[in-house]
C-alpha positions as a Python dict, from the first residue, in 0.01 Angstrom:
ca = {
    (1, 'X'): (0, 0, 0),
    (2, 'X'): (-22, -305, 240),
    (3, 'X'): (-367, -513, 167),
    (4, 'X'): (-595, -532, 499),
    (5, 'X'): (-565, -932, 624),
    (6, 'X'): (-747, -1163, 442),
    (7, 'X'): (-1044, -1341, 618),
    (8, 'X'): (-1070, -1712, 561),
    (9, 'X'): (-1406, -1866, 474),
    (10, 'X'): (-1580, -2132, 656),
    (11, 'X'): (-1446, -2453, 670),
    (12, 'X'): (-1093, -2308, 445),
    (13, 'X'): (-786, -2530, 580),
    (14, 'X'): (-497, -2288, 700),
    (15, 'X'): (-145, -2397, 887),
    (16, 'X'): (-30, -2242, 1227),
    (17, 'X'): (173, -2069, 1063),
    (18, 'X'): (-70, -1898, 810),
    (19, 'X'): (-332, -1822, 1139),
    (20, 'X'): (-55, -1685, 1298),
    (21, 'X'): (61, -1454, 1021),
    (22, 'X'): (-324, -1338, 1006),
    (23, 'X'): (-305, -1269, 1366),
    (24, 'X'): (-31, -1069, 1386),
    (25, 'X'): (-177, -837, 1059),
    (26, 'X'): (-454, -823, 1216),
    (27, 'X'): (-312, -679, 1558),
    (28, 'X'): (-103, -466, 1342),
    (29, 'X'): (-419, -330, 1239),
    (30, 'X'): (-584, -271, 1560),
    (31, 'X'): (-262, -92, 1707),
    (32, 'X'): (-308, 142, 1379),
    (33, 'X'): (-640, 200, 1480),
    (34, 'X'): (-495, 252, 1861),
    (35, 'X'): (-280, 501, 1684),
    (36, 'X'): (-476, 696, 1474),
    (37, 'X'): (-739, 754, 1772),
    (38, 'X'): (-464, 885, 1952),
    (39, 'X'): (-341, 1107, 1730),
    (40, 'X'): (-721, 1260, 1702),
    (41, 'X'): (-753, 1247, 2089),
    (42, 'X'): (-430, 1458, 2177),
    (43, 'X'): (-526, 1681, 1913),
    (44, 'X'): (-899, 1728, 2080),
    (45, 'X'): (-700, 1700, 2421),
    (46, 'X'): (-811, 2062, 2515),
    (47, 'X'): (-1160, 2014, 2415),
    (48, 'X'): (-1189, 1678, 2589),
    (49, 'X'): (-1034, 1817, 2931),
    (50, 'X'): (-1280, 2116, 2892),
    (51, 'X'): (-1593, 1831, 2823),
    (52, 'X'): (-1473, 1633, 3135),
    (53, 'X'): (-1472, 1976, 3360),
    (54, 'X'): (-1796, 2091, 3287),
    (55, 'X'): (-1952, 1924, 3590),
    (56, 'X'): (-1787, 2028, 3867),
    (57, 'X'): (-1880, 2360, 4000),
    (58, 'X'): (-1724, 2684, 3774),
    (59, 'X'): (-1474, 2786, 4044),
    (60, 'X'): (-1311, 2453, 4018),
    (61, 'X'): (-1271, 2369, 3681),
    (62, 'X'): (-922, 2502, 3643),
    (63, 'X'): (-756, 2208, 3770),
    (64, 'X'): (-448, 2221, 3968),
    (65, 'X'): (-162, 1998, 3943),
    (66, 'X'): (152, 1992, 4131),
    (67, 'X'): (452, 1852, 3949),
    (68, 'X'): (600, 2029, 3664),
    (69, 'X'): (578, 1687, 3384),
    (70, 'X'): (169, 1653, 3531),
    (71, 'X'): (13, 1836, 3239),
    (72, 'X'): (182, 1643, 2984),
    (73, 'X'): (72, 1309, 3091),
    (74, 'X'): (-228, 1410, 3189),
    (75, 'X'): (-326, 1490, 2867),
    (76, 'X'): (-137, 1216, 2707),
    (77, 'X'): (-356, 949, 2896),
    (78, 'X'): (-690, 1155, 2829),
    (79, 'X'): (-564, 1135, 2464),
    (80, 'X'): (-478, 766, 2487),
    (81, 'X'): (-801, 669, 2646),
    (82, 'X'): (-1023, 851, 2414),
    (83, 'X'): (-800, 687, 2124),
    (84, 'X'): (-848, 330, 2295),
    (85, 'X'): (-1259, 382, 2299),
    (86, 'X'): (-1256, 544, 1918),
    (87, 'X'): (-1044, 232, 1806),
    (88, 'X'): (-1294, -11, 1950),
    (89, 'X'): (-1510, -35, 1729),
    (90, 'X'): (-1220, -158, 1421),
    (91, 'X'): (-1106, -385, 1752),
    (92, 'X'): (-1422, -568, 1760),
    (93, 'X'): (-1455, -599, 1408),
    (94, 'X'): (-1120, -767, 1346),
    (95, 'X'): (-1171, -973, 1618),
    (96, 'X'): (-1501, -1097, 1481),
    (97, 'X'): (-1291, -1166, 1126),
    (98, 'X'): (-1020, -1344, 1255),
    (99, 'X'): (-1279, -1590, 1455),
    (100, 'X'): (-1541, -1625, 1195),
    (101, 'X'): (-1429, -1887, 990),
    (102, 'X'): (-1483, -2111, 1296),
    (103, 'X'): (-1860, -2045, 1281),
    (104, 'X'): (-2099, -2189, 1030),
    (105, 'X'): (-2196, -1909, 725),
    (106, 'X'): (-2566, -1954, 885),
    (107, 'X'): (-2435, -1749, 1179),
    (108, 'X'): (-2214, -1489, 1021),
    (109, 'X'): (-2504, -1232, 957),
    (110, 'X'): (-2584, -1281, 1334),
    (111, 'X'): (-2237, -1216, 1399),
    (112, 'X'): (-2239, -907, 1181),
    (113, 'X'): (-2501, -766, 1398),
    (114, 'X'): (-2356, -868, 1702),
    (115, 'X'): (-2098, -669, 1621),
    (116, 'X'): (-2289, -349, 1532),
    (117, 'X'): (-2490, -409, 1850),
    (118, 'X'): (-2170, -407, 2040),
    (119, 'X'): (-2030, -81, 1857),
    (120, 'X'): (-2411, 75, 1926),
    (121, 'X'): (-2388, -42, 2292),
    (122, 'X'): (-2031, 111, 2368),
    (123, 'X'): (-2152, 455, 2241),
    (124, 'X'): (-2435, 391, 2466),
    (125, 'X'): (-2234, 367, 2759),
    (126, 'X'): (-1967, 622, 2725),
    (127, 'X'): (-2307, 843, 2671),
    (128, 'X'): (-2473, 731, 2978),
    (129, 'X'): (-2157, 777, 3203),
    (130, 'X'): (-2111, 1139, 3041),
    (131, 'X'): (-2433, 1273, 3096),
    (132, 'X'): (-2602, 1063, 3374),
    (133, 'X'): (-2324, 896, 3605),
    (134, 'X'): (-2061, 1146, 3608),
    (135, 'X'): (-2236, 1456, 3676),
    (136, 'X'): (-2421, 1260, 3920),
    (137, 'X'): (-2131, 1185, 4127),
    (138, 'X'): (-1903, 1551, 4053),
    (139, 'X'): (-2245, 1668, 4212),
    (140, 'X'): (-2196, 1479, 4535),
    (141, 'X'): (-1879, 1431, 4551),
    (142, 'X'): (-1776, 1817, 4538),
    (143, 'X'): (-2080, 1910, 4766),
    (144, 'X'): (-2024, 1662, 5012),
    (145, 'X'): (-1966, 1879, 5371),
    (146, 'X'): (-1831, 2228, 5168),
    (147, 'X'): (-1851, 2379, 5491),
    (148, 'X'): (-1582, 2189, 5678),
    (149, 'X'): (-1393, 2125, 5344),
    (150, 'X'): (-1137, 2350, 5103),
    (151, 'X'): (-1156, 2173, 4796),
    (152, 'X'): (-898, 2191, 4485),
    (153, 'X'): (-944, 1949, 4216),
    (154, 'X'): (-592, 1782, 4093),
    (155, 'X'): (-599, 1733, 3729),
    (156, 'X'): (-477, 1361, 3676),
    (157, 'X'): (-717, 1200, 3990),
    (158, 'X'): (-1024, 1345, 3857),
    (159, 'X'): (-955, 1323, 3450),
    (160, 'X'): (-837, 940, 3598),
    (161, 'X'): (-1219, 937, 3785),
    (162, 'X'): (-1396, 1062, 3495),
    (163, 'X'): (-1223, 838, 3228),
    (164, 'X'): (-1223, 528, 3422),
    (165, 'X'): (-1598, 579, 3495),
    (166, 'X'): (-1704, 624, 3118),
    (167, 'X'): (-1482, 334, 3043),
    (168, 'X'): (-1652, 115, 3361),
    (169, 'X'): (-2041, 249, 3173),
    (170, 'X'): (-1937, 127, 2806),
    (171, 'X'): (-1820, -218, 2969),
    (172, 'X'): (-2121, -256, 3103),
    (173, 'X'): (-2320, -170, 2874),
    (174, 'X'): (-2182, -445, 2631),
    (175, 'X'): (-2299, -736, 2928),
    (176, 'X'): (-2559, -843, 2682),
    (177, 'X'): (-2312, -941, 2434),
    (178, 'X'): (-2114, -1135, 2697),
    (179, 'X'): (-2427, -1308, 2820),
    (180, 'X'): (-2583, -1345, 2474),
    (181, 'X'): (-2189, -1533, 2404),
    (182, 'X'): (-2214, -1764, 2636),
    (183, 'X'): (-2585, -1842, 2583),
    (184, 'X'): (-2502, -1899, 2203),
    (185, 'X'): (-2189, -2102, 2244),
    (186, 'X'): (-2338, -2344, 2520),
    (187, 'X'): (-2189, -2240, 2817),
    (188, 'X'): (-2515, -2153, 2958),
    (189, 'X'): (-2835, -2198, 2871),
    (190, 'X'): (-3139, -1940, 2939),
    (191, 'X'): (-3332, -2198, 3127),
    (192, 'X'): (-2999, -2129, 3388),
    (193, 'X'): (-3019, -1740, 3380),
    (194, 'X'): (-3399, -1768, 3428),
    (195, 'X'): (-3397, -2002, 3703),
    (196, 'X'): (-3136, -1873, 3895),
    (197, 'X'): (-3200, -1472, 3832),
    (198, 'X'): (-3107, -1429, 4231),
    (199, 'X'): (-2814, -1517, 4194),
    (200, 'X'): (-2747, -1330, 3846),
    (201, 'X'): (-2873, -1046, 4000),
    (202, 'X'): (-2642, -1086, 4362),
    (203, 'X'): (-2341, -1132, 4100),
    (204, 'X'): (-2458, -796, 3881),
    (205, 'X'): (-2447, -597, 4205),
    (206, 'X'): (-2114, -747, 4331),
    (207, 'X'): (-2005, -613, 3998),
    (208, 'X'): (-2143, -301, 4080),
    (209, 'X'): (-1954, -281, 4407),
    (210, 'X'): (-1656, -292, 4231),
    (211, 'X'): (-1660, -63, 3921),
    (212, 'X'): (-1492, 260, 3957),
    (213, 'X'): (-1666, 478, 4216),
    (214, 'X'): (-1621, 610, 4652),
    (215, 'X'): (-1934, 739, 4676),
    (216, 'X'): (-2319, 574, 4718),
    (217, 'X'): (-2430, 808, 4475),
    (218, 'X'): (-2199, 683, 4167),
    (219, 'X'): (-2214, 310, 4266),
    (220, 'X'): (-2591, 288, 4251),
    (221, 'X'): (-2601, 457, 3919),
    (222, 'X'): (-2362, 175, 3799),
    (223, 'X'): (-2522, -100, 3905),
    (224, 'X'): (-2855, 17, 3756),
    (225, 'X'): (-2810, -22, 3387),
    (226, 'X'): (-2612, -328, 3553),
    (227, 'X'): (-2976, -477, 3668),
    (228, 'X'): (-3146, -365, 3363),
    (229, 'X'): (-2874, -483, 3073),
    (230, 'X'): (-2879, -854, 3285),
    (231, 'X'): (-3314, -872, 3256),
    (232, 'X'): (-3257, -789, 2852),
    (233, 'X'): (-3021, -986, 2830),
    (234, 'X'): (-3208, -1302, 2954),
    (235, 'X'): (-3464, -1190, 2727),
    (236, 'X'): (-3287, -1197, 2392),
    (237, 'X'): (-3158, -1474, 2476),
    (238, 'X'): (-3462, -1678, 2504),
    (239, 'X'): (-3567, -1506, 2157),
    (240, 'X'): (-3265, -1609, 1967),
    (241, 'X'): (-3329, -1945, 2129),
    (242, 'X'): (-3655, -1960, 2019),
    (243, 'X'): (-3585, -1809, 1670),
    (244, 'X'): (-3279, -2068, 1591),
    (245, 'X'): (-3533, -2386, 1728),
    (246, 'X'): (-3809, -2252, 1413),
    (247, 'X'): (-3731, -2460, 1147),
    (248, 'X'): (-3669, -2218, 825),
    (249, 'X'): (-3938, -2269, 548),
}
C-alpha cells in the first residue's frame, strides 16, 4: 500500500521538484477523499433527496422532472456535492500539511486548531442552512401568492437551491478563519477591522446580497450569521493578538 505524503518539518530544505511531487500526492489524496464521499453520497442519494424535500409542503415533495436523463444527474450532483462537503474536512487538513513547514513549530498547535475550528465551523453551517435557512425560505417561497399560482417543484432547480444554499451557510460560517488568516499573517491588523467596522459590516452585507437566494426572506437569514461571524471574528482576533504579545514565562 502507497504511504500517505510525507510532511516536511520546519525549516527542512526540499527542491521544486520534491514540493511538487508532495503536491501532487497530496491532491491525489484529496481527490480520494472527493471519491470516497461520493461513493457514500450516491449510495445515501435517496435518503439525501428525501432530507432536502422535507420542507416544502407534502403535496409537493415528489418532484417532477421533465427530460428522461434528469433523474440521473440529479442525483449524481446531490451525490457529488454531499461527497465534496464530507471530503472537506481531509481537504483542509492536507492543505494545512503541505503549508506548515513554512510556519514556525510555535504556531503549528494553533494551526492544528485552526483546522479543527474550521472542520467544527463547516458542520456548523451546513446545520444552520438545513434547519434554519432553508426551511425558512421553502416556507416563503412555496407560499408566496398560492392563490394566483400552480406550483410543481422540478427536481434539479430546487435540489440545485437547496445544495447551493447549505454550501453558501458552511462558507460563511468559516469567515472567521479567513479573517483570523489575514489578521495572523499581517495583512490586516485588528486595530483596521475595529476602526473601520462600517465598512466591514457594508462589505458583509454586500456579501449577503450575493449568496444564493430570490427571496428577502432567505437573503436576510444569510447575512445574519454574516454580521455575527464578522463581530467574533474581530474579537478573537484581538485575543490572539493579545495572547501572542504576553511574553511566555
Amino acid at each position: 500500500m502507497k504511504r500517505l505524503p510525507r510532511r516536511l518539518q520546519h525549516g527542512e530544505e526540499a527542491t521544486l521538484v520534491e514540493h511538487l511531487e508532495e503536491l501532487r500526492q497530496r491532491l491525489f489524496v484529496c481527490l480520494g477523499a472527493l471519491a470516497v464521499g461520493f461513493v457514500v453520497g450516491y449510495v445515501l442519494h435517496r435518503h439525501l433527496v428525501h432530507w432536502l424535500t422535507l420542507d416544502l409542503p407534502k403535496n409537493h415533495r415528489k418532484l417532477t422532472t421533465l427530460s428522461i436523463g434528469e433523474p440521473f444527474m440529479t442525483s449524481l450532483w446531490v451525490s457529488l456535492w454531499f461527497g465534496f462537503l464530507l471530503a472537506l474536512p481531509v481537504i483542509l487538513f492536507q492543505a494545512w500539511s503541505f503549508f506548515i513547514p513554512a510556519v514556525d513549530k510555535t504556531h503549528t498547535r494553533l494551526l492544528r486548531a485552526f483546522v479543527l475550528f474550521a472542520t467544527v465551523l463547516l458542520a456548523c453551517g451546513v446545520a444552520f442552512g438545513y434547519f434554519v435557512a432553508l426551511p425558512a425560505a421553502a416556507h416563503f417561497l412555496t407560499n408566496y401568492d398560492k392563490s394566483i399560482y400552480y406550483e410543481q417543484i422540478q427536481a434539479k432547480p430546487y435540489l440545485t437551491f437547496a445544495t447551493h444554499v447549505m454550501l453558501a451557510m458552511a462558507i460563511v460560517f468559516e469567515l472567521p478563519i479567513f479573517v483570523i488568516g489575514l489578521t495572523r499573517t499581517g495583512i490586516l491588523s485588528t486595530q483596521k477591522l475595529r476602526k473601520n467596522r462600517r465598512i466591514g459590516y457594508f462589505v458583509v452585507c454586500c456579501i449577503g446580497v450575493a449568496l444564493p437566494g430570490v427571496d428577502p426572506v432567505t437573503t436576510t437569514i444569510e447575512t445574519i450569521p454574516l454580521i455575527v461571524l464578522y463581530e467574533l471574528s474581530i474579537w478573537i482576533s484581538a485575543l490572539l493578538d493579545k495572547r501572542s504579545s504576553t511574553p511566555s514565562t
